[in-house]
C-alpha positions in Angstrom: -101.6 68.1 41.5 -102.5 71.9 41.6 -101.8 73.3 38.7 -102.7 76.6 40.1 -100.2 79.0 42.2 -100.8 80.0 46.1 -100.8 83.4 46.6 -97.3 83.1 48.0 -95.6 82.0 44.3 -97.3 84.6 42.8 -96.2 87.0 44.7 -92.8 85.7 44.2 -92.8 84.7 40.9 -93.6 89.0 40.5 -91.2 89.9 43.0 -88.2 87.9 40.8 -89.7 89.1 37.5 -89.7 92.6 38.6 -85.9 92.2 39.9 -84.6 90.6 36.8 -86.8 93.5 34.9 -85.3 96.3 36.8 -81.9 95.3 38.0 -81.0 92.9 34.9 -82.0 94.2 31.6 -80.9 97.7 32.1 -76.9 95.9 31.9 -77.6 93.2 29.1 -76.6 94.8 26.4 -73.5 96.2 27.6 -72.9 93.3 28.7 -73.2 91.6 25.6 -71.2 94.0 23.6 -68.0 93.5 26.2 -68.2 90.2 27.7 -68.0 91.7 31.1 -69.5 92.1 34.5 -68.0 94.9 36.0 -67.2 93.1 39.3 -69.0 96.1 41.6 -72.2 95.4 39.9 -72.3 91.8 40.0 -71.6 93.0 43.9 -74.6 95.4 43.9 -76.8 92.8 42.3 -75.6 90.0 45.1 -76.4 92.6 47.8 -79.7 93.9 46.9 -80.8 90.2 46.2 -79.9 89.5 50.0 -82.1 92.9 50.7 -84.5 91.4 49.2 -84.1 88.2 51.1 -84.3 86.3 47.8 -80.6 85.0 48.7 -80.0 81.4 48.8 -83.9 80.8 48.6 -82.5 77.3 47.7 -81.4 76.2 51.2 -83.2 75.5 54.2 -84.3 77.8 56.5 -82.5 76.8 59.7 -79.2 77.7 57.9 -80.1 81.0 56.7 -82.1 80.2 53.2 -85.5 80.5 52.5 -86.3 77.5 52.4 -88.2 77.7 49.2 -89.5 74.2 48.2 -88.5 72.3 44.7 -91.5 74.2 42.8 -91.3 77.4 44.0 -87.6 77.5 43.6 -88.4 76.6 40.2 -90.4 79.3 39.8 -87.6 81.6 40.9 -85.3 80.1 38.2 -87.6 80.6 35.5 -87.8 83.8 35.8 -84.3 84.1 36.3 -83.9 83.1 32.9 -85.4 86.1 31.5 -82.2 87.8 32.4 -78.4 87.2 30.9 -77.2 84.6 33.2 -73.7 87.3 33.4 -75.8 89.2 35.8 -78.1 86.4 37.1 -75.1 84.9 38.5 -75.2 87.6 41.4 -78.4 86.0 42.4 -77.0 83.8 44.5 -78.1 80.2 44.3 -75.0 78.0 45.8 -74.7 74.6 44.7 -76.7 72.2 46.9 -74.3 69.8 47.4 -72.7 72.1 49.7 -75.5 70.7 52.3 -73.2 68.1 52.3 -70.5 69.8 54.7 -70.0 68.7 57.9 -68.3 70.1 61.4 -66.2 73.3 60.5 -66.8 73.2 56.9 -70.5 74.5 57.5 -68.7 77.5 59.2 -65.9 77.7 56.5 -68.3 77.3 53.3 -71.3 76.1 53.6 -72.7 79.0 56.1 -70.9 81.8 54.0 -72.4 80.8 50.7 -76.0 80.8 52.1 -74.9 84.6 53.6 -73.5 85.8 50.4 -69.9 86.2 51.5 -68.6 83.8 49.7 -69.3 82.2 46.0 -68.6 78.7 44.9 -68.1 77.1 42.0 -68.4 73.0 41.0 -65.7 71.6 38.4 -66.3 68.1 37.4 -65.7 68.3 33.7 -62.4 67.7 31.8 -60.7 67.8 28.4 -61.5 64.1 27.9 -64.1 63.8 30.5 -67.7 65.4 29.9 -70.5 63.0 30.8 -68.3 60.3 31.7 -67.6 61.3 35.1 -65.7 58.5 35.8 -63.8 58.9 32.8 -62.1 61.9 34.5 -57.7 62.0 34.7 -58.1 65.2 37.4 -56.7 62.8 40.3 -55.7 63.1 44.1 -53.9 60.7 46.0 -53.2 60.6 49.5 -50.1 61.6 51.2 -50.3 60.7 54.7 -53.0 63.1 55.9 -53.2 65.2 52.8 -54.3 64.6 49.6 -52.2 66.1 46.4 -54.4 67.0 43.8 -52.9 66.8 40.0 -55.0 67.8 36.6 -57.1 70.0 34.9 -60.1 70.8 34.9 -62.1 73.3 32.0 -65.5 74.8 31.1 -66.0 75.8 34.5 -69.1 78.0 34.9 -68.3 81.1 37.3 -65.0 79.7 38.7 -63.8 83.2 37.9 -65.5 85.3 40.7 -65.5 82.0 43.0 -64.0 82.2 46.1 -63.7 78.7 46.3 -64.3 75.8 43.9 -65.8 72.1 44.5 -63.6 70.0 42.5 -64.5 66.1 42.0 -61.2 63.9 41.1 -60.4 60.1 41.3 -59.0 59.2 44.1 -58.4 55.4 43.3 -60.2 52.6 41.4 -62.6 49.4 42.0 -63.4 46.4 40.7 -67.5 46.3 39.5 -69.0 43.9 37.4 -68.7 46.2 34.7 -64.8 46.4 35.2 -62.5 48.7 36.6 -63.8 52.6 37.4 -62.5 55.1 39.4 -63.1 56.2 42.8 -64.4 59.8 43.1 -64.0 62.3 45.8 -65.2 66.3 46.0 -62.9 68.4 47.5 -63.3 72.2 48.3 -60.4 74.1 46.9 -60.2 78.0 48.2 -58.9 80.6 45.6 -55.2 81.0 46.5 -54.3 77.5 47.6 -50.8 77.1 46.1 -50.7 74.9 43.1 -54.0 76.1 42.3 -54.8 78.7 38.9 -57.7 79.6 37.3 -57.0 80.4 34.3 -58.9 82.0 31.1 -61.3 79.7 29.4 -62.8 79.7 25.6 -64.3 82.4 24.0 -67.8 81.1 23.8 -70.4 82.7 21.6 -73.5 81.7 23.9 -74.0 83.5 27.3 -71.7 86.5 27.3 -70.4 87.3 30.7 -71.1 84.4 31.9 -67.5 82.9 31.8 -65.8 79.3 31.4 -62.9 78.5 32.9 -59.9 76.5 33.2 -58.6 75.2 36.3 -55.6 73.8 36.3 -53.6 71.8 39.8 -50.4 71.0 39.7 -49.2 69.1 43.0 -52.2 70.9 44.9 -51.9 69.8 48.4 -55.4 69.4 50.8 -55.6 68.6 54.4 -58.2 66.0 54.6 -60.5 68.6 56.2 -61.4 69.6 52.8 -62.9 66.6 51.9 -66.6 67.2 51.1 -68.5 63.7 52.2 -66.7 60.5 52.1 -63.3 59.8 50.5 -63.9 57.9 47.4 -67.9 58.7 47.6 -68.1 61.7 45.8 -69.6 60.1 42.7 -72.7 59.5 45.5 -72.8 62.9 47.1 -73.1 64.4 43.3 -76.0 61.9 42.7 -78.0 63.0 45.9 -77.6 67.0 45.3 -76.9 67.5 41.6 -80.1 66.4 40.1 -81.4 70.2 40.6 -78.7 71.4 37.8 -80.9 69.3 35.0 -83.9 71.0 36.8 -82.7 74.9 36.6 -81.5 74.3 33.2 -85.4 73.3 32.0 -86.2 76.6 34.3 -84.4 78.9 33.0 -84.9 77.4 29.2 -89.0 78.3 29.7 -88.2 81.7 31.6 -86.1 82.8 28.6 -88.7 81.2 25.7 -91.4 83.3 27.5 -89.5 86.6 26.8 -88.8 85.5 23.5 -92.5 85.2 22.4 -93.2 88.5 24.8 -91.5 89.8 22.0 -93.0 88.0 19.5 -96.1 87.7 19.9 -97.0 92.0 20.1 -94.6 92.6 16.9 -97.0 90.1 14.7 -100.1 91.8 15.8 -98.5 95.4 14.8 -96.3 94.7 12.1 -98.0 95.5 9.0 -97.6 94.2 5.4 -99.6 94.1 2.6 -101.9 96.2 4.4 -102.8 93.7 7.3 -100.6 92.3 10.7 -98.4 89.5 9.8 -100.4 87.8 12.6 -102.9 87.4 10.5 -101.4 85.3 7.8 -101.7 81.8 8.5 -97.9 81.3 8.2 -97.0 83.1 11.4 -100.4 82.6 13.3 -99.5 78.9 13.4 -95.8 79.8 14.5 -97.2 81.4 17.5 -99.7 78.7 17.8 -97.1 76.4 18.2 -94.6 78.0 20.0 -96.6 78.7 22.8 -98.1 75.0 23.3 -94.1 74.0 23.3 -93.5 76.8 25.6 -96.3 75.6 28.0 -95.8 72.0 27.8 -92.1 72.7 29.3 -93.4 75.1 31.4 -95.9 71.6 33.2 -93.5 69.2 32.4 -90.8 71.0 34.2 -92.6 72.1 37.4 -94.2 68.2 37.4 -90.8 67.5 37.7 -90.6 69.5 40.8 -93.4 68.7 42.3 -92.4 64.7 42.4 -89.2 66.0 44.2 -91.9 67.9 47.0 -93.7 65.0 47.2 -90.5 62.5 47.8 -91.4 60.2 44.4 -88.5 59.4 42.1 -88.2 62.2 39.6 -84.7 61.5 37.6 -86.8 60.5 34.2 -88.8 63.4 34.6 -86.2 66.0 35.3 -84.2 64.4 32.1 -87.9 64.9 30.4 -87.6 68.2 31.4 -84.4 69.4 30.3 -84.2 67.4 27.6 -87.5 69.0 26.1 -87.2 72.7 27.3 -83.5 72.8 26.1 -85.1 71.5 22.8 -87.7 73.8 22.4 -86.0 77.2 23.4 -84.0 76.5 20.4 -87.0 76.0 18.1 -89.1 79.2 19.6 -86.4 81.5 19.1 -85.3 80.4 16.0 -89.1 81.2 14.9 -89.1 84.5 16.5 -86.5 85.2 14.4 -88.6 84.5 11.2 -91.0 86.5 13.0 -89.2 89.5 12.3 -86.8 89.0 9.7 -83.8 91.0 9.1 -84.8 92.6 11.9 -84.3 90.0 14.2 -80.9 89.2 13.6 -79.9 92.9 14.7 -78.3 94.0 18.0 -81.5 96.4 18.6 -83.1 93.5 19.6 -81.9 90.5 22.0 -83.3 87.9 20.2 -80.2 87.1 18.2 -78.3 87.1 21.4 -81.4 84.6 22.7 -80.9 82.2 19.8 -77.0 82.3 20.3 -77.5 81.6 24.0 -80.6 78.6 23.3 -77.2 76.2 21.8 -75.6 75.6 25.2 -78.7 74.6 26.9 -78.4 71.2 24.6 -75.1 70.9 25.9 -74.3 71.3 29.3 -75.6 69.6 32.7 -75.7 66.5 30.4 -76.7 66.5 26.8 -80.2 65.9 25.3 -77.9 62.5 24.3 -77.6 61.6 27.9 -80.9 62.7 28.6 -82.6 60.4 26.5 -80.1 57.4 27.6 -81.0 58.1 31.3 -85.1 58.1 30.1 -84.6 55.3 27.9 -82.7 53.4 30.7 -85.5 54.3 33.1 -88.0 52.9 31.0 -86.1 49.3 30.2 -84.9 48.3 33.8 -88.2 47.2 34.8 -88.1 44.5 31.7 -84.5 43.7 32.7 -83.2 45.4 29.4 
């Protein structure tokens, strides 16, 4: 493995900094203070990101995309994750499972979300179903041609400025020798469809801007042309393309540490007491020490991760690695930035408070470090029949 980068990422790992530098910070704080993306800006955003041709770098080029591979895309969403994820947003990225539409749907979705004409959104979990996608009560069943779709669905990232919205439900069950589970299938769901609403999620106190939502179906009716993949295989078509959720959140969790101890790291070489930096007292000289060897090792262990997805090996233990450890240590740098500046560090002058605030979801969502350790731990026992 090179651990060097061709001349091609660096250019666009500068390119992506420069944007999120330029186009992205100049908005956080208001932002922050209101909770809001004023809808023409997240527009302005989405269109100078397809100027830039930075638009759906995720998705082949024969469909419109870049065609970015696994690490360089990577790349793009660390530095991405410099930026409040309010604004980010606008830089498109649609869900990759959308590669899974076939005949007109390419024309009705798929192809719009690579242009930037449309946005999606993907709504799996439910009031009583997080990680336990089977577990969810969101169900469809089929009514002659069409499917009516009943439940809710909340903590819905973006499903607010979504024009339309992947939704998985059960859509019958199946006997398996661990009992009986449900059959999934992912639908897309357009914005309008009657017995559709989105509805206002919680007030959340990490990522401002960056909404959740609540969806909620009551006696939703879907032709079967909506049907994304197979009826009853959706639990298969989210295994294949939703891997690279795990992997953005590691990105983003090493973009957004690396800001942090940008701001770190100068403050304890100026800031003066007792008539010497703070940098110099052993007490925050090994902070930064280790912050920075945390900060790297998430960094490699993260872009290792994509580089066994380039090379076709089996990555699913080391993108759990990944996110488990980067979500992990963006909460312990910016907590120690904090204690890097004190008081200080706690004000709204500075965005490290809003960092620290926004470091607790990362634990959380696109499975838990809980269900990242089960899914490394599981990995590690199946070979001994355990």
């Amino acid at each position: 493995m090179n651990f060097g980068l061709s001349e091609e990422q660096e250019m666009i790992v500068k390119t992506v900094r420069d944007f999120v530098e330029t186009e992205i910070y100049p908005y956080e704080n208001e932002v922050e203070r209101t909770g809001l993306v004023p809808r023409e800006l997240g527009d302005e955003i989405r269109r100078k990101c397809i100027d830039l041709g930075f638009y759906a770098c995720n998705f082949p080029e024969e469909i419109g995309g870049a065609g970015l591979d696994h690490a360089t895309f990577t790349l793009v969403e660390r530095e991405l994750g410099r930026g409040s994820m309010g604004l980010t947003v606008f830089f498109g990225r649609p869900s990759g499972i959308l590669m899974a539409c076939e005949d007109e749907q390419r024309e009705r979705y798929l192809l719009p979300a690579v242009r930037g004409e449309k946005i999606d959104a993907l709504a799996i979990t439910e009031p009583d179903a997080g990680s336990d996608m089977r577990g969810m009560k969101c169900a469809a069943r089929q009514d002659g041609d069409d499917f009516i779709l009943n439940g809710t669905k909340h903590f819905i990232s973006h499903a607010d400025i979504a024009d339309f919205v992947i939704v998985f439900a059960a859509t019958g069950e199946e006997e398996t020798a661990k009992g009986v589970k449900k059959k999934i299938t992912a639908f897309l769901v357009d914005r309008g469809t009657p017995g559709f609403e989105i509805l206002k999620g919680y007030d959340s106190v990490s990522h401002r801007g960056y909404h959740n939502v609540i969806l909620s179906f009551t006696d939703c009716r879907l032709p079967k042309s909506q049907v994304l993949g197979e009826v009853h295989h959706g639990f298969d078509i989210a295994n294949e393309w939703l891997y690279g959720t795990r992997l953005t959140v590691a990105a983003t969790c090493v973009g957004r540490a690396r800001r942090v101890f940008d701001l770190a790291l100068p403050y304890a070489a100026e800031r003066k007491q007792f008539g010497r930096p703070i940098g110099a007292n052993q007490g925050v000289s090994f902070k930064l020490a280790d912050m920075i060897t945390e900060i790297d090792a998430a960094d490699l262990l993260t872009l290792s991760a994509a580089w066994r997805l380039d090379a076709g090996l089996p990555a699913n233990r080391e993108i759990a690695s990944a996110k488990l450890y980067a979500s992990e240590m963006l909460a312990r740098v910016t907590d120690e930035a904090i204690q890097i500046f004190g008081g200080m560090g706690l004000m709204d002058d500075l965005p490290l408070a809003r960092f620290w605030r926004d470091a607790r979801v990362e634990r959380i969502w696109d499975g838990t470090s809980e269900i990242q350790r089960h899914i490394i731990s599981r990995d590690l026992l199946r070979p001994f029949g355990a």
